[in-house]
C-alpha positions as CSV (number, residue, x, y, z in Angstrom):
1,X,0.0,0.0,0.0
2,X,1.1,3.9,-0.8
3,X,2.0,5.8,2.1
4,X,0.0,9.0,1.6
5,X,1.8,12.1,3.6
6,X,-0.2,14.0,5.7
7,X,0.3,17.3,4.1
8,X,-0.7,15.5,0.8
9,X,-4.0,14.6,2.5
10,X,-4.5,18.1,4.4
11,X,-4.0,19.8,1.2
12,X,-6.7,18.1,-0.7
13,X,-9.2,18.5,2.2
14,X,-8.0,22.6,2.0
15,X,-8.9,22.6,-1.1
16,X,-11.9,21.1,-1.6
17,X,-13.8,23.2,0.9
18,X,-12.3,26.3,-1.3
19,X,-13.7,25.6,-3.6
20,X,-17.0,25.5,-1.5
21,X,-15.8,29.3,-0.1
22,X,-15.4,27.8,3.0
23,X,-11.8,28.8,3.9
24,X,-11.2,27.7,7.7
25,X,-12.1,24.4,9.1
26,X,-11.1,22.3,11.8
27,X,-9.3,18.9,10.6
28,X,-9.0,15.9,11.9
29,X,-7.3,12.8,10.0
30,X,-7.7,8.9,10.5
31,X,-5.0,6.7,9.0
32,X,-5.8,6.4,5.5
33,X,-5.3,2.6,5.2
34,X,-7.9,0.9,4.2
35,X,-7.6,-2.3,6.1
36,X,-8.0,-0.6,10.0
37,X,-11.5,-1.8,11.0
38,X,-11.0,-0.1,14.3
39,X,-10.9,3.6,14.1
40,X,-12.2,3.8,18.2
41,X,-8.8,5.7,18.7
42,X,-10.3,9.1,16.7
43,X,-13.5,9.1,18.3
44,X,-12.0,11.8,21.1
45,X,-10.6,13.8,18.4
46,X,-13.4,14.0,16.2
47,X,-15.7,14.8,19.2
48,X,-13.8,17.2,20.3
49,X,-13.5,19.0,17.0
50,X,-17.0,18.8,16.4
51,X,-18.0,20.3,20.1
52,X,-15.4,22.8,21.0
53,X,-16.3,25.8,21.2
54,X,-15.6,28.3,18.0
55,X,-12.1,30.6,18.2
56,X,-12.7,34.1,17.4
57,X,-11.4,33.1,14.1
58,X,-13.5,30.5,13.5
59,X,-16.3,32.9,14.1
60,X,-15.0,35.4,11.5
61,X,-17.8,35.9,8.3
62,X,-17.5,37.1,4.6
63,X,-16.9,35.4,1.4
64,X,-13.6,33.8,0.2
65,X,-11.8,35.5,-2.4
66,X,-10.1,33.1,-4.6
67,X,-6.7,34.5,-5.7
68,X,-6.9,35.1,-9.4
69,X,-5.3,32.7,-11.4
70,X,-1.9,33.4,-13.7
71,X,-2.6,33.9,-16.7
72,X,0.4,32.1,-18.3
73,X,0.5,28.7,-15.7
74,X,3.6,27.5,-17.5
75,X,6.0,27.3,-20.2
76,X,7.9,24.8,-21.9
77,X,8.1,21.7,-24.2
78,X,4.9,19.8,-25.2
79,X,5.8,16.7,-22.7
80,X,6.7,19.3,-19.7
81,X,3.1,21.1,-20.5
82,X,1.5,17.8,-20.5
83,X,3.4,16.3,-16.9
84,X,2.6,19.6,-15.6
85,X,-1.6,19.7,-16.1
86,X,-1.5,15.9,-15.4
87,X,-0.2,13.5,-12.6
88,X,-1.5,11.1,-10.3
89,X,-4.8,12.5,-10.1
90,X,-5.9,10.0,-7.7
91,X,-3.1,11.4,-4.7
92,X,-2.9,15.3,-6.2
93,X,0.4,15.3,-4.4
94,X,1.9,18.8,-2.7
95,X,4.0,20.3,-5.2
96,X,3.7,18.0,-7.9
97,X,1.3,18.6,-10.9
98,X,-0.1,21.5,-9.4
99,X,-2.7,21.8,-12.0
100,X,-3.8,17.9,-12.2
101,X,-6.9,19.3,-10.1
102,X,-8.2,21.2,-13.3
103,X,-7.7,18.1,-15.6
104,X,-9.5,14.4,-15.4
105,X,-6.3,12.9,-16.2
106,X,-6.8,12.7,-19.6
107,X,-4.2,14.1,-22.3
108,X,-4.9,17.6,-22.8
109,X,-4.1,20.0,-25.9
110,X,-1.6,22.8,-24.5
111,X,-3.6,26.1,-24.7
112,X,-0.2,27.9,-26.2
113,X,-0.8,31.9,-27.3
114,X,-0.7,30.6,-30.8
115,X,-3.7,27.7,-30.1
116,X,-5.3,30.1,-28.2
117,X,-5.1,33.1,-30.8
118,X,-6.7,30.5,-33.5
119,X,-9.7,29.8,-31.1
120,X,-10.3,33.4,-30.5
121,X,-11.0,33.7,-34.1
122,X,-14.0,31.4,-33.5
123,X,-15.7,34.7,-32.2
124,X,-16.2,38.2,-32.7
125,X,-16.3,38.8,-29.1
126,X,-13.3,41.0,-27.3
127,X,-10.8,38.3,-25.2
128,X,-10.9,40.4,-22.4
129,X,-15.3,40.4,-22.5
130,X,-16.7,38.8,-19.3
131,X,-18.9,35.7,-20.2
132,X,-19.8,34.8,-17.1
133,X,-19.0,36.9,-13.4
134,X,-19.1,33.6,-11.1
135,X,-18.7,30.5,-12.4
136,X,-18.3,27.5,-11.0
137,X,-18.3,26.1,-7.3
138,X,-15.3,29.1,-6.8
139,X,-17.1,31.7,-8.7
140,X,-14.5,32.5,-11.0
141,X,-14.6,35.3,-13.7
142,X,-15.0,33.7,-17.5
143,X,-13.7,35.6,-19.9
144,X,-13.6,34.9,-23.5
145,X,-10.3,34.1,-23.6
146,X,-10.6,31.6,-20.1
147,X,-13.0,29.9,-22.2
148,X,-10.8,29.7,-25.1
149,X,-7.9,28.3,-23.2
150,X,-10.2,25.3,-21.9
151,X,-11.6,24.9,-25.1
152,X,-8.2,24.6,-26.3
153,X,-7.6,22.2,-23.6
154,X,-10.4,19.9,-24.4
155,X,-9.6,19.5,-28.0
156,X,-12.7,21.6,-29.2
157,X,-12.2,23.2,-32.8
158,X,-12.3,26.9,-33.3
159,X,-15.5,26.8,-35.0
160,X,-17.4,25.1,-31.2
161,X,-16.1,28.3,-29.8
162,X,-20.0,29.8,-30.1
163,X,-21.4,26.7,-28.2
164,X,-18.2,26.6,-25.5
165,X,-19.4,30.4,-24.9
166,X,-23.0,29.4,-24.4
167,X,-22.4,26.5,-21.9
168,X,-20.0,29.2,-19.8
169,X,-22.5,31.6,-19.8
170,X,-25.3,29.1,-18.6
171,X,-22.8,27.6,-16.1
172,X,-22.0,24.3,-17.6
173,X,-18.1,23.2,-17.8
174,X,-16.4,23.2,-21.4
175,X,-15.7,19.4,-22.7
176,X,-15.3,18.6,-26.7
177,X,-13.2,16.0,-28.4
């Protein structure tokens, strides 16, 4: 069995409730092996998380600001763009693939400025022109150009750029082949 380490696990957990704007939680971890039928050793622990009461921190309110993504995530060869959007997306290990979260592990077209120029010509609209202000579980800004570089990504020919810009605008992710 794989040894998963804890910051691997802790990370995950971080940021899957991100992406649910909730941006401080209390953690508590059992082992992840599979075969312990006998997790009577966390019960404290998790009571205790569950029932303490709330630091003034943990009382703080507002909405989480996502930071605002790079626009360029990375540059090099076709292989280095591919390891670098893939990865074990089973573990999404610390500081390995940081992007395999945005990918289901499936080869991906590098959205280079060239592919990404050749999609934009699908449209008349400005790259810069806000498709949709919150989309997705962490409400991100689509512009036309975010929706070219995942239509890029997911294969889809410059002329599906009218329908990849209808499904961000209602919402719905970007997936053609």
């Amino acid at each position: 069995m794989e040894t998963w380490d804890f910051e691997d696990i802790k990370a995950i957990g971080q940021r899957a409730f991100l992406m649910y704007e909730v941006p401080k939680l209390r953690e508590t971890f059992t082992t992840p092996d599979t075969t312990v039928t006998d997790l009577s050793e966390f019960i404290p622990d998790f009571i205790d998380q569950l029932t303490r009461p709330l630091t003034a921190e943990e009382q703080e309110s507002g909405t989480y600001q996502p930071p605002i993504p790079p626009r360029i995530a990375m540059t090099g060869t076709y292989d280095e763009v591919q390891d670098y959007f893939m990865g074990d997306i089973s573990r999404f290990p610390v500081g390995l693939a940081p992007y395999a979260w945005m990918t289901d592990g499936l080869p991906i077209v590098p959205p280079t400025e060239a592919k990404v120029a050749e999609m934009l010509m699908g449209t008349s609209h400005a790259p810069d022109e806000i498709v949709n202000p919150k989309l997705g579980p962490r409400q991100l800004i689509a512009t036309v150009e975010k929706v070219a570089i995942n239509a890029v990504m997911a294969g889809c020919k410059p002329e599906y750029m009218p329908v990849a810009l209808a499904m961000a605008e209602m919402g719905a992710s970007v997936g053609c082949v």
